[in-house]
C-alpha positions in Angstrom: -21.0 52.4 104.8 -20.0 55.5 107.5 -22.7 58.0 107.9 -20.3 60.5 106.6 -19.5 59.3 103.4 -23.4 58.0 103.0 -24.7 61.8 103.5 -21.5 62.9 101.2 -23.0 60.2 98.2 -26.6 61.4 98.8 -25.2 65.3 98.2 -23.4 64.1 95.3 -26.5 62.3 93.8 -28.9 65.5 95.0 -26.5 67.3 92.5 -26.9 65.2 89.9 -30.4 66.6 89.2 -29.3 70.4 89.2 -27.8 72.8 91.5 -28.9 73.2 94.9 -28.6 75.5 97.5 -27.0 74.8 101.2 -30.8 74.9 102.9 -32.3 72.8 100.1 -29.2 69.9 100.6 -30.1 70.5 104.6 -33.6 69.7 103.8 -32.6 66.8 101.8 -30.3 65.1 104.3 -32.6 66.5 107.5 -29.6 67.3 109.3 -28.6 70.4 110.3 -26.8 73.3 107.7 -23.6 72.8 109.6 -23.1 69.3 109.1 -24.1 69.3 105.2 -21.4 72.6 105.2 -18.4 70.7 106.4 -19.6 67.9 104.0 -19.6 70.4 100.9 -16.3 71.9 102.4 -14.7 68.6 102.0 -16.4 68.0 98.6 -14.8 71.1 97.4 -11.1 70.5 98.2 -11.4 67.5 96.1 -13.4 69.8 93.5 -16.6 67.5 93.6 -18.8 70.4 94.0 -18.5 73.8 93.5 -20.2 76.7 95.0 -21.7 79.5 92.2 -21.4 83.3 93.1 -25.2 82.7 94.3 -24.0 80.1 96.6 -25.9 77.5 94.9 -23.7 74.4 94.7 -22.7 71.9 91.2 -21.1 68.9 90.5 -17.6 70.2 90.0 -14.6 68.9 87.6 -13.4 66.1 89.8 -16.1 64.3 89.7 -16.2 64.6 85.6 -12.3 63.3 85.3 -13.6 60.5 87.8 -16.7 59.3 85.4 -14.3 59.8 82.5 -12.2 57.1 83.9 -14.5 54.9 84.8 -15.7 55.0 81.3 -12.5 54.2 79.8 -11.9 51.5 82.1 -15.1 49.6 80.7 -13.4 47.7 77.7 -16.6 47.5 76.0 -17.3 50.6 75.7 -13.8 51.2 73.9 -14.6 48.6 71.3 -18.0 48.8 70.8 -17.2 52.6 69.9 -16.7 53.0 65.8 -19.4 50.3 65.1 -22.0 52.3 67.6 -20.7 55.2 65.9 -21.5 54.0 62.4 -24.9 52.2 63.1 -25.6 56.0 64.3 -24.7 57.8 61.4 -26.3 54.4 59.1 -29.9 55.1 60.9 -29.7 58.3 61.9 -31.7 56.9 65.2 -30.5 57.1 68.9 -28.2 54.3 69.6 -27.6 53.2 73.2 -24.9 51.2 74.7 -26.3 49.6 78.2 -24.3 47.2 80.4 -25.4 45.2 83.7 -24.1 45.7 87.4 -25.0 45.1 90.9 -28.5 44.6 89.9 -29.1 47.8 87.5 -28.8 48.4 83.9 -27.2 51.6 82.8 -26.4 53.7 80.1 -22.5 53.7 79.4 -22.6 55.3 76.0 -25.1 57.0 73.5 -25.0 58.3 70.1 -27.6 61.4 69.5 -30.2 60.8 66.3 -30.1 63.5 63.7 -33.9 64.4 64.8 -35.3 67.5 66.4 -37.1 64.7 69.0 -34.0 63.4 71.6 -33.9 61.3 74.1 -33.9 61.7 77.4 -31.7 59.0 78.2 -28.3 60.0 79.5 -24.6 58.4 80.2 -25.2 56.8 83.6 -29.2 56.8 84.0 -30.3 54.1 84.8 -32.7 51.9 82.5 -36.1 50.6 83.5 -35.2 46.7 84.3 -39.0 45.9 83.0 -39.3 48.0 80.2 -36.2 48.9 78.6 -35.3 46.9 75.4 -31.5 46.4 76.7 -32.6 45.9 80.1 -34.4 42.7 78.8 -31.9 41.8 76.8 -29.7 41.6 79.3 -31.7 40.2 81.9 -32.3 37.3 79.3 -28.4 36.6 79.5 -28.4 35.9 83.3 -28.8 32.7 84.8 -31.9 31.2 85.1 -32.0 31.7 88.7 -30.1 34.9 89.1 -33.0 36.3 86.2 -35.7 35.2 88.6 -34.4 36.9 91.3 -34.1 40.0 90.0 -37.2 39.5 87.9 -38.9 39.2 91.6 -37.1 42.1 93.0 -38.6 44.9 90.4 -41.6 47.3 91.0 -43.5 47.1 88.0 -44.1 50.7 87.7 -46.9 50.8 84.7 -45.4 53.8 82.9 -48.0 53.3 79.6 -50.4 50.9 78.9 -48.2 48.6 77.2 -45.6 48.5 80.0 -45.3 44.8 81.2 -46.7 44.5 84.9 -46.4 41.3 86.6 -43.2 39.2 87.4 -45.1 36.1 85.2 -45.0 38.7 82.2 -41.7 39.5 82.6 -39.8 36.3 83.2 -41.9 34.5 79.8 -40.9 38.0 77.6 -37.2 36.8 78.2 -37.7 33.6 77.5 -38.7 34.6 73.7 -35.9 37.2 74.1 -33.1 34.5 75.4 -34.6 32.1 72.1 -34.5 35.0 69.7 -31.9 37.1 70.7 -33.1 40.4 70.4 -35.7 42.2 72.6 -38.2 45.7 72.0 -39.9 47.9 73.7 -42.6 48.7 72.1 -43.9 52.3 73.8 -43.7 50.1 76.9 -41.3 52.7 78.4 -42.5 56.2 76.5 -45.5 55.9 74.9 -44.1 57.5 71.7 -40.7 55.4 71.6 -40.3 52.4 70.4 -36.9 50.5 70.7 -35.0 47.1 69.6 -31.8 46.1 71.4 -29.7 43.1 71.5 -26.1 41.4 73.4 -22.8 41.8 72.6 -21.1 38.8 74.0 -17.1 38.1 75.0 -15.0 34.9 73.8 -17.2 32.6 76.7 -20.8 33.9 75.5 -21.2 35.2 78.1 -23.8 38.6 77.5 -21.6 41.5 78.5 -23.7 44.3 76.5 -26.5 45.2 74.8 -27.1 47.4 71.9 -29.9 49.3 71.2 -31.5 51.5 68.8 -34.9 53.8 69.8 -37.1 55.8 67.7 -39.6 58.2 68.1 -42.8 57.2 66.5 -42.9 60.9 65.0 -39.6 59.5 62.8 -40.5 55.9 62.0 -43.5 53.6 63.0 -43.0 50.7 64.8 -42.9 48.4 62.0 -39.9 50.3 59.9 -38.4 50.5 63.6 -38.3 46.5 63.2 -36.9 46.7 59.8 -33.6 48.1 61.7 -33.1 45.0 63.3 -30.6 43.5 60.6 -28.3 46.5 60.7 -28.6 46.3 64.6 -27.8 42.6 64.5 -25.0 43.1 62.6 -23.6 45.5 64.3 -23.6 43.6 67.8 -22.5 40.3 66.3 -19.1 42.4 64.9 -18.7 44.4 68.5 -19.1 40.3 69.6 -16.3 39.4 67.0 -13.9 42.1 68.4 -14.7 41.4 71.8 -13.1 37.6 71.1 -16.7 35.7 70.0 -16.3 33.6 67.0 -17.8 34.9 64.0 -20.0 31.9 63.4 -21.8 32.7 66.7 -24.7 34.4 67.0 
């Protein structure tokens, strides 16, 4: 990758956490406010970015239209839609819609719970490949050496005391996954979430999705977050139907 359009990604993901001004992006990049202008400048004619009447600069519209079509372009996502839509409005709970690539699981979709307590989680963010309920779901559906390599790759950041820490952990916690085919995290993640995901699978099997539905503790307890499981199983076996599996499959 050039240098140019490396510094112009790093602006673009600087961005993504809130406005910035040209000296902070300067700081960011340690080059000097020249170069990071002329980057911007370019950024702008193609309405990336846009500069406020403070000169503090944003994500502009053409880089919404661009994430728009990349969403539509994910199949998935298009058929998975009205069932997500109706576990949502069944549960009233968070539902996420997480799919694998190069290495990283991330949100494609989400559907908001009726409660004051959200979710942090976003369209795009990436999911914790050791704690996330969908991320060991879909680890799970890898190859068994492809699982271990990425399995060996991960910093087992110990966000609560629950959170699983070693690679040994990990890899056996998939295992069950794989054989039961359905994952949780139980306040592994956020220490007052709990969450149960599973696969949506195309015509070959093949795990091409995961489902998941996360509930703040202050809503349900853990065990009545279990009892969800057969709605959430449903719902992922009929996104599997519609994405060519046969019915009969799990």
């Amino acid at each position: 990758m050039s240098q140019t359009v490396s510094r112009a990604l790093r602006i673009l993901a600087e961005l993504g956490e809130g406005e910035r001004s040209l000296d902070q992006l300067a700081a960011v990049l340690g080059v000097h406010k020249t170069t990071v202008l002329r980057l911007l400048q370019s950024l702008e004619e193609g309405r990336f970015v846009y500069r406020d009447a403070g000169y503090r600069y944003h994500l502009g519209a053409g880089l919404f239209a661009l994430s728009g079509l990349a969403l539509e372009q994910r199949g998935v996502r298009r058929i998975a839609a009205p069932h997500l839509a109706e576990l949502n409005a069944d549960t009233g709970q968070t539902v996420h819609l997480a799919a694998y690539e190069g290495g990283e699981v991330v949100y494609i979709d989400k559907y908001d719970s009726r409660h004051a307590v959200r979710m942090y989680s976003r369209i795009g963010l990436r999911a914790a490949l050791h704690s996330a309920a969908v991320s060991k779901v879909l680890l799970a559906g890898l190859p068994a050496p492809e699982r271990r390599r990425v399995v060996a790759g991960i910093d087992f950041t110990p966000y609560t005391a629950r959170t699983l820490t070693t690679p040994e952990a990990l890899l056996a916690e998939l295992d069950r996954v794989a054989a039961q085919g359905w994952a949780q995290d139980h306040a592994e993640h956020e220490a007052f979430i709990n969450c149960v995901a599973a696969p949506i699978r195309d015509a070959g099997g093949r795990v091409v999705a995961a489902v998941s539905i996360s509930v703040p503790d202050i809503a349900l307890p853990y065990e009545q977050v279990l009892e969800l499981l057969p709605q959430l199983l449903a719902t992922t076996r009929a996104i599997s139907a519609d994405c060519g599996r046969p019915a009969q499959q799990p």
